[in-house]
ChimeraX commands (.cxc) that place a marker at each C-alpha (Angstrom):
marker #1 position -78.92,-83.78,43.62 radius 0.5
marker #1 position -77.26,-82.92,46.58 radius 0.5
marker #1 position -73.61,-81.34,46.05 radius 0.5
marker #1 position -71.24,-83.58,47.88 radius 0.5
marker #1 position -69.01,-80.46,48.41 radius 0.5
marker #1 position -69.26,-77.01,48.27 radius 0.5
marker #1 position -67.02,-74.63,47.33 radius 0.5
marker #1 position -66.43,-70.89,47.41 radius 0.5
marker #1 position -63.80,-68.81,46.23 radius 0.5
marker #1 position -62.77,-65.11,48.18 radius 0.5
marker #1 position -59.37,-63.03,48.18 radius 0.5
marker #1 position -57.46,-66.51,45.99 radius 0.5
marker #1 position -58.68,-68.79,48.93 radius 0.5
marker #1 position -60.78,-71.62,47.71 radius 0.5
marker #1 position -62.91,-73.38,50.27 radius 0.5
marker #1 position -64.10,-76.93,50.15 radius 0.5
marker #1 position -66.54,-78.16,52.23 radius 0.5
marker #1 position -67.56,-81.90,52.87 radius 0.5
marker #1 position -71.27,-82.00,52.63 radius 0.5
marker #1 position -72.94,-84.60,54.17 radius 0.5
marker #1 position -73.72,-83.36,57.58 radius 0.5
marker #1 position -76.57,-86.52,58.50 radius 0.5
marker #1 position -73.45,-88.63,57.93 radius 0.5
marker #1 position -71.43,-86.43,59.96 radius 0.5
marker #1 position -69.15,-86.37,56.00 radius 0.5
marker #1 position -68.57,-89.97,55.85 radius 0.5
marker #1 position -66.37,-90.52,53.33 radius 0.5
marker #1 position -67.76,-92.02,49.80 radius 0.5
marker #1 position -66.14,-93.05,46.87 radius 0.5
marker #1 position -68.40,-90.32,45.01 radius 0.5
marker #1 position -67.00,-87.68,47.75 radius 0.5
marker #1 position -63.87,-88.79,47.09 radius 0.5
marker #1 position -63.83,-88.13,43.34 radius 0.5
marker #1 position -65.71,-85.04,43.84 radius 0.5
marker #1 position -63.26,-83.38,46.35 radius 0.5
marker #1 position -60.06,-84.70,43.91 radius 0.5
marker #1 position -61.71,-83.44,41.04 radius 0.5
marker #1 position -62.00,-80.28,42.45 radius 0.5
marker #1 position -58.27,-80.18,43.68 radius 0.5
marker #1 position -56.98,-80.88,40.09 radius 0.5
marker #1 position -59.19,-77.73,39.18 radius 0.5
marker #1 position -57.62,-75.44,41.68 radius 0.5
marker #1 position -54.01,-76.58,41.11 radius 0.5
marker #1 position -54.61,-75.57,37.22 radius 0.5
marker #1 position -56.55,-72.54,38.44 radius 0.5
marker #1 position -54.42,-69.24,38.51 radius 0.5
marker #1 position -57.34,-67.23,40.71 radius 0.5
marker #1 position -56.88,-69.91,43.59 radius 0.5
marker #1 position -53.94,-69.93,45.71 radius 0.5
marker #1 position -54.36,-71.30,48.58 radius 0.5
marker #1 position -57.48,-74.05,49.64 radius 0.5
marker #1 position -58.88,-74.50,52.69 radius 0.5
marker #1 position -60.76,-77.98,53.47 radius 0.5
marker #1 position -63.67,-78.02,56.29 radius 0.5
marker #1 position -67.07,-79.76,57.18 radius 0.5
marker #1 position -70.41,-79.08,56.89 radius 0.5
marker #1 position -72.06,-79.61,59.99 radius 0.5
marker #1 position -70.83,-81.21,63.49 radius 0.5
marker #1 position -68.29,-83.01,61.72 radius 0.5
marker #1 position -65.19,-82.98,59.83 radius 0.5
marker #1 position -65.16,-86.32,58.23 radius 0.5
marker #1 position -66.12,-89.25,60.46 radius 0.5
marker #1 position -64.39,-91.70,58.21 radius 0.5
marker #1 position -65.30,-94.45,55.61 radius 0.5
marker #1 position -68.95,-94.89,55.29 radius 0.5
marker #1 position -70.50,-98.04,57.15 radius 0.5
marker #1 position -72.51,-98.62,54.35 radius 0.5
marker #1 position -69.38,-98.86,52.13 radius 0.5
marker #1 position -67.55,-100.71,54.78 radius 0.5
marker #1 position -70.48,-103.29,55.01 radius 0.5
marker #1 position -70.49,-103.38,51.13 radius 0.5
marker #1 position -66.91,-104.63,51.42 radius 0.5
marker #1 position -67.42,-106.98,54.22 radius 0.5
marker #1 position -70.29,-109.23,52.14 radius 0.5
marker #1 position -68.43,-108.64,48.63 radius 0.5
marker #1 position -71.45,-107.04,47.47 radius 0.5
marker #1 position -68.92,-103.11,46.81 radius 0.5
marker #1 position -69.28,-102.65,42.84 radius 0.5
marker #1 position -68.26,-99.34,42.53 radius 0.5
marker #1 position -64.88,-98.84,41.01 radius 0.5
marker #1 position -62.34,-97.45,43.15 radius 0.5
marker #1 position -60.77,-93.77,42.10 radius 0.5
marker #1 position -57.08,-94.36,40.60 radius 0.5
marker #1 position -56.06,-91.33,42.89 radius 0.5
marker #1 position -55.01,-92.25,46.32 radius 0.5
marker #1 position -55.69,-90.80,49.83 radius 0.5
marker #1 position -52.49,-89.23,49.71 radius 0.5
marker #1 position -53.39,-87.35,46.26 radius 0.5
marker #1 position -53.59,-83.74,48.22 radius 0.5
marker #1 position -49.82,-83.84,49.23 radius 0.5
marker #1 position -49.11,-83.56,45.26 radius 0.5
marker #1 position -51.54,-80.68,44.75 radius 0.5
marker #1 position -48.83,-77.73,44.12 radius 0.5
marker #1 position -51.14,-75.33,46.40 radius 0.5
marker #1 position -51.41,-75.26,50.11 radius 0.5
marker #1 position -53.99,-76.54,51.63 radius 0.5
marker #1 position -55.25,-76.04,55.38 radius 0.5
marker #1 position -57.69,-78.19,56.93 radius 0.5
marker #1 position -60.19,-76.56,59.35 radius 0.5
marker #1 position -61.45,-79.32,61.76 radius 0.5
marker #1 position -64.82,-78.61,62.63 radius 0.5
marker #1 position -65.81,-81.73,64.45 radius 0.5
marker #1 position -65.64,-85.29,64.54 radius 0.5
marker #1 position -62.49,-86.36,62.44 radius 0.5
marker #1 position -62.22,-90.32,62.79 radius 0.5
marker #1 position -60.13,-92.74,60.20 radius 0.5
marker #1 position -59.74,-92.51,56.87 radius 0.5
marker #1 position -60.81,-88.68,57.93 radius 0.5
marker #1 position -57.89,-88.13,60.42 radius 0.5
marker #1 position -56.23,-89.75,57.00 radius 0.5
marker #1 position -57.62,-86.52,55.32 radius 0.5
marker #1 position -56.99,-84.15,57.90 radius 0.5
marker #1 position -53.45,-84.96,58.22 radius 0.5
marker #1 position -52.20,-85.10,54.09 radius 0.5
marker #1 position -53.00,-81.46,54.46 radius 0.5
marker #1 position -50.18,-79.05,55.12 radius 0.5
marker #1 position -51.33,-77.06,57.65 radius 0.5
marker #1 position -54.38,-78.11,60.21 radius 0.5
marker #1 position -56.65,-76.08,62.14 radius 0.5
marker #1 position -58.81,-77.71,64.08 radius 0.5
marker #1 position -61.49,-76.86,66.77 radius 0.5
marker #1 position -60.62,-77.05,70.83 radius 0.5
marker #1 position -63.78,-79.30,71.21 radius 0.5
marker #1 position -63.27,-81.76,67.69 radius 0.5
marker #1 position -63.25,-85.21,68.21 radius 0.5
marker #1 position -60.35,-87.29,66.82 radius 0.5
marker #1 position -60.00,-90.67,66.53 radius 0.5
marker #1 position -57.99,-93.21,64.32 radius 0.5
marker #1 position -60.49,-95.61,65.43 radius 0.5
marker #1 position -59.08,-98.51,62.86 radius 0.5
marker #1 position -57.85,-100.89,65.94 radius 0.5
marker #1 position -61.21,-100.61,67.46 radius 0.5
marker #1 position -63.45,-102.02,64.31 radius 0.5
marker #1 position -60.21,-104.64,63.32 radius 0.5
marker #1 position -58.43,-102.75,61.17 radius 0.5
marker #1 position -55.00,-101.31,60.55 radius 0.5
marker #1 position -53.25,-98.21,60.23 radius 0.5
marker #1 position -54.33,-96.87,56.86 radius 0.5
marker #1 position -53.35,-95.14,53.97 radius 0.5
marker #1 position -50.14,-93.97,54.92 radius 0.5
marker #1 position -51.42,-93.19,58.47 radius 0.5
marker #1 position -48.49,-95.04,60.02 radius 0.5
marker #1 position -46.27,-92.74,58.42 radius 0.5
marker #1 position -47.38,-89.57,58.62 radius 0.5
marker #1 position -48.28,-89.74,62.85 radius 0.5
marker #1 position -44.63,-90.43,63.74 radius 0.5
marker #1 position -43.27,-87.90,61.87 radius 0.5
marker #1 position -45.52,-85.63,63.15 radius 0.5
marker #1 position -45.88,-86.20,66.99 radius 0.5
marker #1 position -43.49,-89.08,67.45 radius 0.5
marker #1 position -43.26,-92.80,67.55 radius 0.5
marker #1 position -44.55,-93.03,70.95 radius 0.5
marker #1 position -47.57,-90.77,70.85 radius 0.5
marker #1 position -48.59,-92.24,67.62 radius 0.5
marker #1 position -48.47,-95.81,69.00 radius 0.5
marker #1 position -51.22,-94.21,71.67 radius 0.5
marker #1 position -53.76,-93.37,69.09 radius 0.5
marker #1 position -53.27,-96.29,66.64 radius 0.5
marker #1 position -53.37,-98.83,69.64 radius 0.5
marker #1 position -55.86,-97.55,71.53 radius 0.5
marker #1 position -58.18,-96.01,68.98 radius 0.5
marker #1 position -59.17,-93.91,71.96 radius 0.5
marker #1 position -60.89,-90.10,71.49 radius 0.5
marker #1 position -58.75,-87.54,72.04 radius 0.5
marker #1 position -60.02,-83.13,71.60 radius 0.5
marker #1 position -58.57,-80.84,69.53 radius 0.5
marker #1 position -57.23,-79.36,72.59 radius 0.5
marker #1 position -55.08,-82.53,73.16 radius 0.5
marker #1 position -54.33,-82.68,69.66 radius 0.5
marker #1 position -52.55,-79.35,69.73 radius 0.5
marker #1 position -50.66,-80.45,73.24 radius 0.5
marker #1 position -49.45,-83.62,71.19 radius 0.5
marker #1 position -47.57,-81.36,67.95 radius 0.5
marker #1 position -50.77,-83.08,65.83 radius 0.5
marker #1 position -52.17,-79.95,64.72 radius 0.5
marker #1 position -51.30,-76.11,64.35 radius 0.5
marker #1 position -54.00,-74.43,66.19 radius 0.5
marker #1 position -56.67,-75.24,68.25 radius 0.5
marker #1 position -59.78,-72.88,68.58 radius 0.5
marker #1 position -62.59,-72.18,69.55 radius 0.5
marker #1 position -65.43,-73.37,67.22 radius 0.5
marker #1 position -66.87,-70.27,66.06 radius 0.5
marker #1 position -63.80,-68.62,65.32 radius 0.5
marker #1 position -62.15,-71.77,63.79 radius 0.5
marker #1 position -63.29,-71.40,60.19 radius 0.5
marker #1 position -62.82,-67.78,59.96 radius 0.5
marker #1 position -59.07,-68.37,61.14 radius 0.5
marker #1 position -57.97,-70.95,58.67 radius 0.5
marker #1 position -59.89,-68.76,55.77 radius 0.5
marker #1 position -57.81,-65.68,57.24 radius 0.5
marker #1 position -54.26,-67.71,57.37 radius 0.5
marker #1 position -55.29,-69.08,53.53 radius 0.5
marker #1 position -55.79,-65.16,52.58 radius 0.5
marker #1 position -51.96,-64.58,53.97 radius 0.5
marker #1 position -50.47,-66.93,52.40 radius 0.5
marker #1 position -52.77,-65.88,48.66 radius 0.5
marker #1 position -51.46,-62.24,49.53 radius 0.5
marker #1 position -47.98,-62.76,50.82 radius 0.5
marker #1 position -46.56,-65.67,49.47 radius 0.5
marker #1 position -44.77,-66.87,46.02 radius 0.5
marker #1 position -47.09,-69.30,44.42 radius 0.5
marker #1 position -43.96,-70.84,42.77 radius 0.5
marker #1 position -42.20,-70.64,45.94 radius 0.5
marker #1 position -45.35,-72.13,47.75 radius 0.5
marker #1 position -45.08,-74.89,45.27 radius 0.5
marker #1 position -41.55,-76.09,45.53 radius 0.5
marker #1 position -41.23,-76.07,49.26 radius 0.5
marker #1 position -44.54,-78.34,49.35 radius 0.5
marker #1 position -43.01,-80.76,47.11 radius 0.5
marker #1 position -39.32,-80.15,49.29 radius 0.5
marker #1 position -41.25,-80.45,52.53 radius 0.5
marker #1 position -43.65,-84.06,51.19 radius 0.5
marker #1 position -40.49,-85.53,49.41 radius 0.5
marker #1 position -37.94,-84.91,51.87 radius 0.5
marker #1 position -38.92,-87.64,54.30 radius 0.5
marker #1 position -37.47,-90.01,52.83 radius 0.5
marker #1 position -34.08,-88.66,52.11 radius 0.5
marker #1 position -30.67,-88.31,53.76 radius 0.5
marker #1 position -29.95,-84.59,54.94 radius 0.5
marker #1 position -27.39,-84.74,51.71 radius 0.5
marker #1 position -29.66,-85.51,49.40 radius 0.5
marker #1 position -32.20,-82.72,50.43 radius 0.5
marker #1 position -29.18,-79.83,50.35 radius 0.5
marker #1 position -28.10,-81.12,46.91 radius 0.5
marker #1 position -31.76,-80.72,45.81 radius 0.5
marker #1 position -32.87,-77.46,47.27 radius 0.5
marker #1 position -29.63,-75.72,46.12 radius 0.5
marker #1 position -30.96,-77.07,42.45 radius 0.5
marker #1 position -34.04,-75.44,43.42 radius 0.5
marker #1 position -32.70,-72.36,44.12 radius 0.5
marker #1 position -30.70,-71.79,41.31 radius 0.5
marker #1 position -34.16,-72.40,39.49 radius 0.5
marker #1 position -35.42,-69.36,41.20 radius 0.5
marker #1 position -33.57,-67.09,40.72 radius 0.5
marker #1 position -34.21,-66.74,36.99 radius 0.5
marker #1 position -38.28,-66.59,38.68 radius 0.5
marker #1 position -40.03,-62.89,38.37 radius 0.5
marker #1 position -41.54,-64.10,41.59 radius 0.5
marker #1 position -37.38,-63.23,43.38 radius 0.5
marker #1 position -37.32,-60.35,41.34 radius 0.5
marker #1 position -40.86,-59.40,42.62 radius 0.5
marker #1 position -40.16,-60.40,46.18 radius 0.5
marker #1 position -36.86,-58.53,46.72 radius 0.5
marker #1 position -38.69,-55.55,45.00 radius 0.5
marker #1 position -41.67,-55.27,46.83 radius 0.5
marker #1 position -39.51,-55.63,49.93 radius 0.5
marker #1 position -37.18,-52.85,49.19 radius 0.5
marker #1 position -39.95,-50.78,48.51 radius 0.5
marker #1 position -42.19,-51.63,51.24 radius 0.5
marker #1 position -45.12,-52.65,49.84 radius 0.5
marker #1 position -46.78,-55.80,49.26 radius 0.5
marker #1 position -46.14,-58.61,46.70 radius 0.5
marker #1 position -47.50,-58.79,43.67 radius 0.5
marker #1 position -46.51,-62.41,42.35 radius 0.5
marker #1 position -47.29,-63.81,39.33 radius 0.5
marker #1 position -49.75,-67.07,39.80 radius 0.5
marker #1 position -48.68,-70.62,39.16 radius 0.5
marker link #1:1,2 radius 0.2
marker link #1:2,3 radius 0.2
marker link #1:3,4 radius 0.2
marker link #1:4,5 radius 0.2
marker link #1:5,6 radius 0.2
marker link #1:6,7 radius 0.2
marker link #1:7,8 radius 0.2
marker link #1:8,9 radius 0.2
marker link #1:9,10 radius 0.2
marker link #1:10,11 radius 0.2
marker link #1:11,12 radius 0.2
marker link #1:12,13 radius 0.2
marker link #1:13,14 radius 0.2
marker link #1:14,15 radius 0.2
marker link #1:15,16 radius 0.2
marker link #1:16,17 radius 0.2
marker link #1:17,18 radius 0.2
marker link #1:18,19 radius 0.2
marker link #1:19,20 radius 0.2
marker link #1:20,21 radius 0.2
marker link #1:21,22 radius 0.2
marker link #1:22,23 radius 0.2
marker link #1:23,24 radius 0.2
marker link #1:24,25 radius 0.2
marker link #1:25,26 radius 0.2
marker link #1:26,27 radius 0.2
marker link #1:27,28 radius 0.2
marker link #1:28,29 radius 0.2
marker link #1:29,30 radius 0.2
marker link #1:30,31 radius 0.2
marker link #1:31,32 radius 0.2
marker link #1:32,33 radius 0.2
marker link #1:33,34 radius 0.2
marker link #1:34,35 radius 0.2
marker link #1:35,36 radius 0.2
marker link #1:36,37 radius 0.2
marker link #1:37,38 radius 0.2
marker link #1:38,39 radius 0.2
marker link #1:39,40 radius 0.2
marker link #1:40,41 radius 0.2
marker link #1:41,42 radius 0.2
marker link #1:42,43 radius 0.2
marker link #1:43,44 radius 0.2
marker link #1:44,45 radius 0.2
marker link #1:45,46 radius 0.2
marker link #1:46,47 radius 0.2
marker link #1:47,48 radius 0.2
marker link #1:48,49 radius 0.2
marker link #1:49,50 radius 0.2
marker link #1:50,51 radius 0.2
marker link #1:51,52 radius 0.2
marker link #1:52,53 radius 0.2
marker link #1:53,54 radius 0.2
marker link #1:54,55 radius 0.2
marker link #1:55,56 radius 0.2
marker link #1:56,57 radius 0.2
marker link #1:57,58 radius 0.2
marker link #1:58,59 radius 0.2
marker link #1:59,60 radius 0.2
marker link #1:60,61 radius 0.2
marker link #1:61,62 radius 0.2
marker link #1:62,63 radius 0.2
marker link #1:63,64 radius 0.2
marker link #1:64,65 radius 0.2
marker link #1:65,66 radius 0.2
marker link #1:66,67 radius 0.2
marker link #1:67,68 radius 0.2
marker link #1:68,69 radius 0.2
marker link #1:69,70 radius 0.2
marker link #1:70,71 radius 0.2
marker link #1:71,72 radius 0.2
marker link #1:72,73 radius 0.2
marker link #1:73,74 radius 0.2
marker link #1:74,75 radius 0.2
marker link #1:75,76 radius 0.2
marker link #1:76,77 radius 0.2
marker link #1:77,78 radius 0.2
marker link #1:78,79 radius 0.2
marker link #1:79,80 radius 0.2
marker link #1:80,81 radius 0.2
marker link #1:81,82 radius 0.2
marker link #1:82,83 radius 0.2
marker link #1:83,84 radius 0.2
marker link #1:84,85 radius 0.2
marker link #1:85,86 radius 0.2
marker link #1:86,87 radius 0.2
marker link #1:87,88 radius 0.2
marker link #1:88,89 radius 0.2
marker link #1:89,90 radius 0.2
marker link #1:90,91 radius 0.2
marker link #1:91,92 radius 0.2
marker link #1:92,93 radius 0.2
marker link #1:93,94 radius 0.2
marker link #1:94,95 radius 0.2
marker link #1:95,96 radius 0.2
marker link #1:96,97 radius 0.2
marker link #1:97,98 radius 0.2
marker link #1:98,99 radius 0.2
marker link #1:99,100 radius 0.2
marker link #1:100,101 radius 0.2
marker link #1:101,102 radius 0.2
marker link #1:102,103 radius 0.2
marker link #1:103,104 radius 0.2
marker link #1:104,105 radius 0.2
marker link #1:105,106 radius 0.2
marker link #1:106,107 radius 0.2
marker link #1:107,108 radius 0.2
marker link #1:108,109 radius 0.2
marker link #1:109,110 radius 0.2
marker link #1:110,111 radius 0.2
marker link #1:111,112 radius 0.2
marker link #1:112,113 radius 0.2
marker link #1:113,114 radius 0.2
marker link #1:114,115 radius 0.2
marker link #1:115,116 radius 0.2
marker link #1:116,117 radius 0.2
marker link #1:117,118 radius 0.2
marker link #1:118,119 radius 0.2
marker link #1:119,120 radius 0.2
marker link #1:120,121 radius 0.2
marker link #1:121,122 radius 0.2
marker link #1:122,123 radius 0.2
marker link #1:123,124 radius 0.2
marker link #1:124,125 radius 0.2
marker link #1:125,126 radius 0.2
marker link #1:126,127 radius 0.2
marker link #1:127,128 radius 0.2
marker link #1:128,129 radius 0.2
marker link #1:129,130 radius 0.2
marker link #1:130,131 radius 0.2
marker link #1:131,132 radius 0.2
marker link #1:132,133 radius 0.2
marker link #1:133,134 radius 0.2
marker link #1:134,135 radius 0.2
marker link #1:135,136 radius 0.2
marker link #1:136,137 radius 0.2
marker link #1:137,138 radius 0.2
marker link #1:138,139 radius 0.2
marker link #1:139,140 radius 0.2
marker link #1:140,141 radius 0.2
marker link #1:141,142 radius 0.2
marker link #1:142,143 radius 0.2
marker link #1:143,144 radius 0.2
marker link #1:144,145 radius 0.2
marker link #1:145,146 radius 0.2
marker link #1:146,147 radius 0.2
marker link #1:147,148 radius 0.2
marker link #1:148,149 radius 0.2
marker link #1:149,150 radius 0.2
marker link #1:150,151 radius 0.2
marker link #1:151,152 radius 0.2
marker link #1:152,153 radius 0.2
marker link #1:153,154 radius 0.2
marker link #1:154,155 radius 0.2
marker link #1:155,156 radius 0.2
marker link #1:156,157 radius 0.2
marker link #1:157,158 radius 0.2
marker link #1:158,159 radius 0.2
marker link #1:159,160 radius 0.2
marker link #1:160,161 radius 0.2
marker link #1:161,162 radius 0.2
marker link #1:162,163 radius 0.2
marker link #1:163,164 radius 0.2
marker link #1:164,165 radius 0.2
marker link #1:165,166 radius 0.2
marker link #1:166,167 radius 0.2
marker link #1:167,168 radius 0.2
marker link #1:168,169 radius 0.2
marker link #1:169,170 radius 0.2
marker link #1:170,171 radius 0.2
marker link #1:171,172 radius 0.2
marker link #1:172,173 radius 0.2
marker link #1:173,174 radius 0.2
marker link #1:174,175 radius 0.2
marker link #1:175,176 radius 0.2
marker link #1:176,177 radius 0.2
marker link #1:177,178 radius 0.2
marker link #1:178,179 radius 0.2
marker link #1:179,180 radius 0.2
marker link #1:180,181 radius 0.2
marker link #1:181,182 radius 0.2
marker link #1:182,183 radius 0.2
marker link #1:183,184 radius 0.2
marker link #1:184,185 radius 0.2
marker link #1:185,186 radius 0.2
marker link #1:186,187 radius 0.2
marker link #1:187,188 radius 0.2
marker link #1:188,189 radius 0.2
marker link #1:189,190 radius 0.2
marker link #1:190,191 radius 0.2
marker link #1:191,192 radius 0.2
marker link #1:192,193 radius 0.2
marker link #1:193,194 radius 0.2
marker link #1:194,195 radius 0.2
marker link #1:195,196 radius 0.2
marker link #1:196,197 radius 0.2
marker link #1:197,198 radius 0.2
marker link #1:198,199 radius 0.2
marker link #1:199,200 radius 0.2
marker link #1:200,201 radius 0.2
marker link #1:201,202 radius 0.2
marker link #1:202,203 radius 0.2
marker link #1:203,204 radius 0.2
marker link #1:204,205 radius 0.2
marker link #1:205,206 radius 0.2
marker link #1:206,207 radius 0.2
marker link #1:207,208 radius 0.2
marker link #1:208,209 radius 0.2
marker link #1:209,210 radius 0.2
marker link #1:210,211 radius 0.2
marker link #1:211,212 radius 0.2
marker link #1:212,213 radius 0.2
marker link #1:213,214 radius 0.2
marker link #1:214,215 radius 0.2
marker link #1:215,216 radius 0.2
marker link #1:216,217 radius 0.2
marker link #1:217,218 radius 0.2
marker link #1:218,219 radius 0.2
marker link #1:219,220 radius 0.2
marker link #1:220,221 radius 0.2
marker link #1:221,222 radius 0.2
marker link #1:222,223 radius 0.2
marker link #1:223,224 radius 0.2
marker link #1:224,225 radius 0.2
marker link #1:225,226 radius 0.2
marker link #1:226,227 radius 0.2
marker link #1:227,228 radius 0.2
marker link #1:228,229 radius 0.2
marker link #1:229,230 radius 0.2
marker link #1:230,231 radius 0.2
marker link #1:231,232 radius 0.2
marker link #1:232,233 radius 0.2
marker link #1:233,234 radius 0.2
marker link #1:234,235 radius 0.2
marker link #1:235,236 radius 0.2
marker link #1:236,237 radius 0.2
marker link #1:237,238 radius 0.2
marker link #1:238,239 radius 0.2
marker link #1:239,240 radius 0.2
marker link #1:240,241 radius 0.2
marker link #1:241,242 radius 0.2
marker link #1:242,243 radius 0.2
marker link #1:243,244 radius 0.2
marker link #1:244,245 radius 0.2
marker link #1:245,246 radius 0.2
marker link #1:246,247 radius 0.2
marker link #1:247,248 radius 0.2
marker link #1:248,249 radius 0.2
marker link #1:249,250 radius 0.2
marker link #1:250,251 radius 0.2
marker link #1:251,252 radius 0.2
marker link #1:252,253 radius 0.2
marker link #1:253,254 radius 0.2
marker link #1:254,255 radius 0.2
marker link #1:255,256 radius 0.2
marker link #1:256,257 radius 0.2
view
């Protein structure tokens, strides 16, 4: 039975890869549960600390299967739906970088985008694609573009549905980075190592959940709650750790999660 995604695990960097490269990774329900399911393990997992997400293959994630999608359209689907939604990485207390290998269209720009940091290659392919087979924005997508990139270029790709590069992607704030194919990979893997090497997990953590929750408040409301937060850390060993390793001029050693 085929492994719908792989996985390896170097220096606390986990990486998942989508694996179902004749499909360019169309997403399944059974992908689905198999790439949350192996989320939940790394967020309870103290050797990972950071996850990068990728695809096997020419593509990232070419969005919902058509097989699934025709499945829907005749009311013949019979597979039940996974209680967690698209958006389930955002709660995942790790960071998670997406390397965009290739074609990353719908419910995979969906994918792409709930993690917090994307990589993605100069040549990818993006697409939302959803007003071009009469759908609508989904899963959150019409939040998460405008915030990113702004109401205007958003409207673009929704309306349209057009293809735009990675290249153009990183022009339009969409992305991080934008390089070259080869290299793309071993630069999200080496940012992932970084942050496992440099970084508070707990500190990771809490400015994930700041940084995901925050869009929705007032200014006010987000001071009030990060001064809470920092009251919390200071009783942390990861402050005591940080401003010791600092003063002595040598890396961190935090504690994990």
């Amino acid at each position: 039975m085929v492994d719908l995604v792989l996985t390896s695990v170097d220096q606390g960097v986990l990486t998942l890869t989508f694996n179902r490269p004749e499909r360019l990774n169309a997403w399944t329900d059974a992908l689905g549960r198999r790439y949350f399911d192996l989320l939940e393990e790394a967020d309870k997992d103290p050797a990972v600390r950071a996850i990068v997400v990728t695809g096997a293959g020419k593509g990232f994630c070419s969005g919902a299967d058509f097989q699934t999608l025709a499945a829907l359209q005749t009311g013949s689907y019979d597979e039940t739906p996974d209680p967690r939604p698209n958006t389930f990485p955002t709660t995942i207390r790790k960071p998670i970088v997406a390397a965009v290998n290739g074609a990353c269209a719908g419910l995979g720009m969906v994918h792409a985008l709930v993690c917090d940091v994307v990589f993605t290659a100069e040549h990818a392919k993006w697409t939302t694609a959803f007003s071009r087979r009469g759908l609508v924005a989904e899963y959150g997508l019409s939040w998460v573009l405008p915030r990113l990139m702004g109401q205007q270029r958003a409207m673009d790709l929704l309306l349209s549905g057009r293809v735009f590069t990675g290249a153009e992607a990183m022009a339009m704030g969409l992305v991080n980075r934008a390089l070259p194919g080869e290299s793309l990979l071993g630069a999200a893997q080496a940012y992932a190592r970084d942050l496992a090497a440099h970084s508070s997990p707990a500190s990771m953590a809490v400015i994930k959940r700041q940084v995901w929750n925050d869009w929705d408040v007032t200014l006010e409301q987000s001071a009030k709650t990060a001064i809470q937060e920092m009251l919390a850390s200071f009783s942390r060993p990861d402050f005591e750790e940080g401003v010791a390793s600092f003063l002595e001029r040598r890396d961190p050693d935090f504690p994990p999660l």
